[in-house]
C-alpha positions in Angstrom: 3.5 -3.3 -1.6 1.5 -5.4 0.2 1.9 -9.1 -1.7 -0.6 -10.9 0.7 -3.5 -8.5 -0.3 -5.5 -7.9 -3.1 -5.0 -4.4 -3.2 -6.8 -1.1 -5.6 -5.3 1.8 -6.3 -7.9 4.8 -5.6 -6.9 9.0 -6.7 -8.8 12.3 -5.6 -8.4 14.9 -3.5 -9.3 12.9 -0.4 -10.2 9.7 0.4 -14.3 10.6 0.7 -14.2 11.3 -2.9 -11.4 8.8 -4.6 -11.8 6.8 -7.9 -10.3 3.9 -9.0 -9.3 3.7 -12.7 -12.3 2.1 -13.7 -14.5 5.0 -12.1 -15.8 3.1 -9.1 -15.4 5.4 -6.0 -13.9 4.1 -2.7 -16.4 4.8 -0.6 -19.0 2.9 -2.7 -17.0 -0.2 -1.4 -18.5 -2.9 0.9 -15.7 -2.5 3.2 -14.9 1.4 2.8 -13.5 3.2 5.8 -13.6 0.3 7.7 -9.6 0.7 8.3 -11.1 3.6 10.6 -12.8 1.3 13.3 -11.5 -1.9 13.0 -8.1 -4.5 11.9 -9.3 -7.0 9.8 -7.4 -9.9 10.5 -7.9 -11.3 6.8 -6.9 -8.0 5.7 -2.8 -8.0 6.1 0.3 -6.7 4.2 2.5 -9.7 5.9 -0.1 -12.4 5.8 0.0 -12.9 9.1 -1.1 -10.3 11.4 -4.3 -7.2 10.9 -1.5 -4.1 9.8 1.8 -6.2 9.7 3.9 -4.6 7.3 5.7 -6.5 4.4 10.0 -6.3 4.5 11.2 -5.7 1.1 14.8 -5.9 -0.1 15.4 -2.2 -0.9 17.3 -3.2 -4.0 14.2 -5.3 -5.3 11.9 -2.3 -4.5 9.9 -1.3 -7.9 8.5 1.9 -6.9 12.3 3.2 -6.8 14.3 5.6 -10.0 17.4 6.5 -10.5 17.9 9.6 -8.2 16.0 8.7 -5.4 17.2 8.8 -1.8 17.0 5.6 0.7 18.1 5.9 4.4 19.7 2.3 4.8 22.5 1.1 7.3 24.7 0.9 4.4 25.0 2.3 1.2 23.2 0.9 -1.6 23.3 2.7 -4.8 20.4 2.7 -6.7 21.2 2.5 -10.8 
């Protein structure tokens, strides 16, 4: 969810030990675990500030399925 970012997806029991889909592990990366020192300003969700988050439209969202639950002001079914 974060459209100004090129972004991987990485599984596994912990972060230390996670593998993309293509078998390279996350911590192999140039830039692994620097999240736990430092914002990146380059490195954004918003595009324009280090850790600014991205609004989406919570009836655009694509992670959502019928029977899920979202806390809104007003009630938005989700079909």
């Amino acid at each position: 969810m974060c459209p100004a970012a090129q972004t991987k997806v990485f599984a596994g029991g912990s972060i230390d030990h996670a593998v993309s889909n293509d078998g390279k592990r996350y911590s192999d990366l140039p830039n692994a675990f620097t999240y736990r020192k430092q914002l990146v300003n380059s490195c954004t969700c918003n595009g324009k500030t280090a850790g600014g988050l991205v609004r989406v439209d919570v009836k655009a969202d694509p992670t959502l399925r019928a029977g899920d639950i979202v806390a809104t002001k007003e009630l938005v079914p989700v079909v």
